[in-house]
C-alpha positions in Angstrom: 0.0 0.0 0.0 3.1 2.7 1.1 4.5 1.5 -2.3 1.7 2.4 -4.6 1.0 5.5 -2.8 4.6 6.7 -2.9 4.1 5.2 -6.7 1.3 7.8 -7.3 3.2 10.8 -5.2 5.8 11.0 -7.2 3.9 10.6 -10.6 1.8 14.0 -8.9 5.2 15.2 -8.3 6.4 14.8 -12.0 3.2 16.1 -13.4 3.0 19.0 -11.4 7.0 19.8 -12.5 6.0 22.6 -14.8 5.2 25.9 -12.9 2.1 27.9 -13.9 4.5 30.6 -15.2 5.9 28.4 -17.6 3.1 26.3 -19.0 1.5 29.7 -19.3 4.6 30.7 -21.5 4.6 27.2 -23.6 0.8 27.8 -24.5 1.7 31.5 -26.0 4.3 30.1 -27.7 2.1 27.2 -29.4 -0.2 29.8 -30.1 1.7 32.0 -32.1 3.8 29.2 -34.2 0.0 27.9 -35.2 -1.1 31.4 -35.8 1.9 32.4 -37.9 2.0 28.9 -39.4 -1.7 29.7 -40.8 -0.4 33.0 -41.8 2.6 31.6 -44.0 -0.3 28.6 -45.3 -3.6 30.8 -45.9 -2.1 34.1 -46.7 1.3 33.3 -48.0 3.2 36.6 -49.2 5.1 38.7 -46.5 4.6 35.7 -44.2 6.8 33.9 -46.2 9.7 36.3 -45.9 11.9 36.3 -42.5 11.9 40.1 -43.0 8.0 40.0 -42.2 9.2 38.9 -38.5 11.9 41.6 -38.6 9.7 44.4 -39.3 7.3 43.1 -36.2 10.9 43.8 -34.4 11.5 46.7 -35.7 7.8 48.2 -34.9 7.5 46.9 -31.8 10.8 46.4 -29.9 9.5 49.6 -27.6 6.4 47.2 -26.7 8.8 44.9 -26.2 10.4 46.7 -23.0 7.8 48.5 -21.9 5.7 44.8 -21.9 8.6 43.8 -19.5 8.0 46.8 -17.4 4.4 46.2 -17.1 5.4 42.3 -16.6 7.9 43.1 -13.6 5.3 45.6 -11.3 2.1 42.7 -12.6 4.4 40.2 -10.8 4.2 42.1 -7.7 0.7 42.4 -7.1 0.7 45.9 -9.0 0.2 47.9 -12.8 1.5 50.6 -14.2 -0.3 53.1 -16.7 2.2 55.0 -17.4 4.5 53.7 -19.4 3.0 54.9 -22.9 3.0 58.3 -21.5 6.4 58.6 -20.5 7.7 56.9 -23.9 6.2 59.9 -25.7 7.5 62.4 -23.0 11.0 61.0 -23.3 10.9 60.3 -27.6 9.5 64.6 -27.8 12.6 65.5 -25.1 14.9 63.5 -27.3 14.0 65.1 -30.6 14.2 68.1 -29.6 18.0 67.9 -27.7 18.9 66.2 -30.9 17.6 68.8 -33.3 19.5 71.4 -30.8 15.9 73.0 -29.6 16.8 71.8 -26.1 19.9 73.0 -24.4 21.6 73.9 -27.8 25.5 72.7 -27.0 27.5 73.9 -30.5 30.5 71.7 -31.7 29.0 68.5 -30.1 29.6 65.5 -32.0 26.7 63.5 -33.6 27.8 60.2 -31.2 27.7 62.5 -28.2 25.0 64.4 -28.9 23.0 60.8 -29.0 24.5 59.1 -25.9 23.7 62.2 -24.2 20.0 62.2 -25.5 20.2 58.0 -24.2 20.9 59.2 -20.8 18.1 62.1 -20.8 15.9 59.8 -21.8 17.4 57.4 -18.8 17.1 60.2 -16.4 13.6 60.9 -17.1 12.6 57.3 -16.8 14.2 56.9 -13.3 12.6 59.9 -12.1 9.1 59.0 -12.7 9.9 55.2 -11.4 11.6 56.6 -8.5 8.5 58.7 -7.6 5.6 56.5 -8.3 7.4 53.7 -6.9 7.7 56.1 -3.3 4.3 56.8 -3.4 3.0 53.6 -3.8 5.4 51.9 -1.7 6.0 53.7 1.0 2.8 55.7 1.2 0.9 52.7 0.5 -1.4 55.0 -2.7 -3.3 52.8 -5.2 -0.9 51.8 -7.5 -3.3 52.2 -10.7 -4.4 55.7 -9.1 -0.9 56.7 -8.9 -0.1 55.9 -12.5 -2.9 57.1 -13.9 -1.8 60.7 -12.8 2.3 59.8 -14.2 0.1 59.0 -17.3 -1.7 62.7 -17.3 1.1 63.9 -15.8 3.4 62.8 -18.6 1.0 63.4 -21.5 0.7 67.3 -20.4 4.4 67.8 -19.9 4.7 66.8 -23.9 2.9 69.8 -24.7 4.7 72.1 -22.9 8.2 71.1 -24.3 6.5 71.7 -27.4 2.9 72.2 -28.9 3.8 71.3 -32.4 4.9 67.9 -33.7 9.2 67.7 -33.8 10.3 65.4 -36.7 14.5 64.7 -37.5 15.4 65.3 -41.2 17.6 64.6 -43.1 18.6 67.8 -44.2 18.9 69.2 -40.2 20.5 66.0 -38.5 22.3 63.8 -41.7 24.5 62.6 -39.3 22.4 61.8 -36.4 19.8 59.9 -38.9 22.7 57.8 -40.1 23.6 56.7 -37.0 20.3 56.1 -35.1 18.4 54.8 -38.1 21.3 52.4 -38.9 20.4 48.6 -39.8 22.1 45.3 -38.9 21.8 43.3 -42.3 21.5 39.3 -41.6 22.5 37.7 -45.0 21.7 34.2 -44.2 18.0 35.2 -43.6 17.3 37.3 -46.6 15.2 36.0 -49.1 15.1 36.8 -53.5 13.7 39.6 -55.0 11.9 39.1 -58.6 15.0 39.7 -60.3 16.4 37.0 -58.2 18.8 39.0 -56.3 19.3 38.4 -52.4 17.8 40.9 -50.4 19.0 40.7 -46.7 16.9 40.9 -43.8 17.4 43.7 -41.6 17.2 44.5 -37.9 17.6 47.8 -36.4 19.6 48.8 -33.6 16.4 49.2 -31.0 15.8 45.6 -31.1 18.9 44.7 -30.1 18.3 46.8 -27.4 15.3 45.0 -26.5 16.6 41.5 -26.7 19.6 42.0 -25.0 17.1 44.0 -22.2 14.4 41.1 -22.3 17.8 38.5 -21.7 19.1 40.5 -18.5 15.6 40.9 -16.9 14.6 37.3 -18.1 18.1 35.9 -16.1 17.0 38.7 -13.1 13.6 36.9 -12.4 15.0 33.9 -12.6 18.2 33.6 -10.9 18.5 37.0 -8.9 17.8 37.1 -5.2 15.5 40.2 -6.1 13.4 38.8 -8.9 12.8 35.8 -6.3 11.0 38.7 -3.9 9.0 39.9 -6.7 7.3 36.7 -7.3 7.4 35.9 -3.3 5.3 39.7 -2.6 3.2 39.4 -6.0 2.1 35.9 -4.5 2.0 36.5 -0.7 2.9 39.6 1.3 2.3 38.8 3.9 4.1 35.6 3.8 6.8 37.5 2.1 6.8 39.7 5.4 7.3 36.6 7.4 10.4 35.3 5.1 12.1 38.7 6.1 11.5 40.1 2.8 11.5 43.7 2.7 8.1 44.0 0.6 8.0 47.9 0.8 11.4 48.3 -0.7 10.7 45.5 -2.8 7.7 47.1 -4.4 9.7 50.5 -4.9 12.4 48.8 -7.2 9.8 47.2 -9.2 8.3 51.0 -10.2 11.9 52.1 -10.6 12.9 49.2 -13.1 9.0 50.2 -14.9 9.8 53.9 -15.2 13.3 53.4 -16.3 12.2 50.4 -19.0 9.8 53.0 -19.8 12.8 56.0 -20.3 14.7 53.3 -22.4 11.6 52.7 -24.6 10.7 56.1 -25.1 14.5 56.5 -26.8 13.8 53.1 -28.7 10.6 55.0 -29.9 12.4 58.0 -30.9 14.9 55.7 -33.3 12.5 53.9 -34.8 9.9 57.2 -35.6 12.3 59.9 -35.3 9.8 62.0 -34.5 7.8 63.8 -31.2 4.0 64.0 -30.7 2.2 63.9 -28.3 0.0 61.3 -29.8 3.2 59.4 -29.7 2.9 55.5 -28.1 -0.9 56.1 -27.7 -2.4 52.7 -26.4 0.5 51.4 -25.8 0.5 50.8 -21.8 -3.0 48.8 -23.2 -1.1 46.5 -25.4 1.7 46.2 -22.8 -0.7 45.1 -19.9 -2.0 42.9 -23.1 1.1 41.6 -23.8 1.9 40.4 -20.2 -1.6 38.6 -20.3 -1.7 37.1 -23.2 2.0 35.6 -22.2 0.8 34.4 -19.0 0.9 37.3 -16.7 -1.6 37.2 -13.9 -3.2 40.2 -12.9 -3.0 39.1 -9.0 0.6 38.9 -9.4 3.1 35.8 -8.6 2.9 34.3 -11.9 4.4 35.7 -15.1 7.6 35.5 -17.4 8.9 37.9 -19.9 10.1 35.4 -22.0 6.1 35.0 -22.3 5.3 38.4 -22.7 7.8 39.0 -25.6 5.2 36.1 -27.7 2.3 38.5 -26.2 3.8 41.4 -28.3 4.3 39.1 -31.4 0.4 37.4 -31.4 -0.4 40.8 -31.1 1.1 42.1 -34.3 0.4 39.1 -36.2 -3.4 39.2 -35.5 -2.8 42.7 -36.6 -1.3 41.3 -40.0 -3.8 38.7 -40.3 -6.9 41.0 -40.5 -4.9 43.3 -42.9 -4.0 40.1 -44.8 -8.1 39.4 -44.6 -8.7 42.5 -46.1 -10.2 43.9 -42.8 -8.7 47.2 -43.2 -10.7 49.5 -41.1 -8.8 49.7 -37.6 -11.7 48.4 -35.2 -11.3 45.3 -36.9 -7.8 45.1 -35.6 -9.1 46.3 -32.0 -11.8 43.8 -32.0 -9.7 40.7 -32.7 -6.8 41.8 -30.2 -9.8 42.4 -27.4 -11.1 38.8 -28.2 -7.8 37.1 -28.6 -7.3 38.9 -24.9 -10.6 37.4 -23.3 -9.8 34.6 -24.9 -6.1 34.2 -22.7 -8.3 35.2 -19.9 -10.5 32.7 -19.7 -7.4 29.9 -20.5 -5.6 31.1 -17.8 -8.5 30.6 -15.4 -9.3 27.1 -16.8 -5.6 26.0 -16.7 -5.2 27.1 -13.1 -8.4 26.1 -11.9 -7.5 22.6 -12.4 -3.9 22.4 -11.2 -5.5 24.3 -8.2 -4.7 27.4 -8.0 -7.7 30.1 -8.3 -7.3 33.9 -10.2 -8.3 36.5 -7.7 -8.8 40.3 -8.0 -5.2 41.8 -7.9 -4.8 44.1 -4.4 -4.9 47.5 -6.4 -8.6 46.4 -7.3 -9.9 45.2 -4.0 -11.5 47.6 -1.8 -10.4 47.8 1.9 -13.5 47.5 4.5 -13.4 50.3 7.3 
């Protein structure tokens, strides 16, 4: 009898070896190989070509980091709104220090001018992390209240550095433009023109910076005392509390890693647009907190992985190409799919967990506290 129960224990034991986080992550995955599998079948064309999955890169490597910013404070029990607004901020600031509008410096070099504009962009980032993340930490403020004002906050201060739309041009910033729009070209992965001549695919320099970012914070959450705390407050705090985990600081340097993603973003923006509006990145804390879902975020934190999030961001744009492909060209279409495809994670996520066990609930920045 000991023997077949231990027999059946440790068959639990190897079925259960996956965590949520994970199986979360390999459904995504399956979900966009089928997807763009039906893509490359049905609709042929661009699907065909590896550039097609180069230019969802290029597009979106700012959703990219700011979907690991949203992924980080979800983790944690928390959200942050502001993202979007503080990636336009920070791509208007940038264009306009680069066009020499903002604290004109003459005889600068082009390479300066541009790691000076990164560390702006930085700057700004940190600040807004560092003061949300005080607020909501230490103050113990709403978290989506709190963000919601960085996201007015950050939306108005656009306006103020400058009421019309900045653009970089060539004939202003030759230099600059060269170096900023520059593109890595992968041979191997090119694919024939209709002359028959080999066009290679090409990457810019943003995406790089967004693999590389989605790497370190993959390996942080994984293997990094901290990242451990963010999963052990997102799940518990008080049991966090008990382990001797300081969830107050802990909650703070998950809004200061948001807000600087977000600053790092922002500049990835500006590269890939060179432009500033302040309609810049609209949306795009909507399709980040998407993102993070449909990868197998929670909402009520402990559970999530960016490695999951990062196939969020590309199911995203290849619904988006499908119902273009479709010849669904008005943009509700595009808006309607995403929302379903979105429920649709929703409601998977609370049948997988709901039979290994483990119930969704309402994040803390939704509950209401009894008096």
């Amino acid at each position: 009898m000991t023997a077949v129960t231990s027999g059946k224990a440790a068959g639990t034991m190897r079925r259960e070896k996956i965590s949520n986080a994970n199986l979360l992550m390999f459904i995504s995955i399956c979900i966009f190989v089928i997807m763009y599998l039906a893509g490359i079948i049905i609709w042929g064309g661009g699907f065909r070509k590896p550039q097609q999955v180069f230019d969802i890169l290029n597009n979106y490597a700012y959703l990219i980091i700011i979907g690991c910013a949203l992924t980080i404070v979800m983790i944690t029990g928390g959200i942050d709104i502001s993202v979007a607004g503080i990636v336009a901020l920070v791509s208007m600031v940038c264009v306009m220090f680069l066009k020499g509008k903002l604290w004109p410096v003459e005889g600068m070099s082009d390479g300066l001018r541009i790691l000076l504009a990164a560390c702006i962009a930085i700057g700004i980032g940190l600040l807004f992390g560092a003061v949300q993340g005080a607020l909501v930490a230490y103050l113990d403020i709403q978290p989506f209240i709190i963000t919601l004002a960085g996201m007015f906050f950050a939306r108005g201060m656009i306006t103020i550095v400058s009421v019309e739309p900045m653009q970089l041009t060539v004939q202003d910033e030759p230099g600059i433009l060269d170096i900023i729009q520059h593109r890595i070209e992968i041979g191997f992965l090119g694919s024939l023109n209709k002359k028959g001549v080999m066009i290679p695919a090409r990457m810019e320099i943003g995406v790089v910076i967004a693999l590389v970012l989605l790497v370190a914070i993959a390996f942080m959450l994984r293997r990094s005392r901290i990242g451990r705390n963010f999963y052990a407050v997102g799940g518990n705090r008080q049991s966090a509390l008990m382990l001797g985990i300081d969830v107050k600081k802990t909650r703070f340097i998950a809004h200061l890693i948001s807000g600087l993603l977000a600053g790092i973003a922002g500049f990835v923006f500006m590269m890939h647009n060179v432009s500033g509006n302040a309609t810049n990145a609209t949306a795009g804390e909507m399709d980040a907190i998407a993102s993070s879902i449909i990868g197998g975020t929670l909402l009520s934190g402990g559970v999530g992985n960016v490695i999951g999030t990062f196939f969020g961001v590309m199911i995203l744009a290849t619904i988006k190409l499908i119902v273009t492909a479709s010849g669904l060209t008005k943009p509700w279409w595009q808006t309607i799919t995403s929302g379903a495809m979105l429920a649709l994670f929703i409601l998977l996520q609370s049948v997988v967990l709901s039979r290994r066990g483990k119930k969704m609930t309402l994040p803390s920045w939704l509950k209401f506290k009894k008096e």
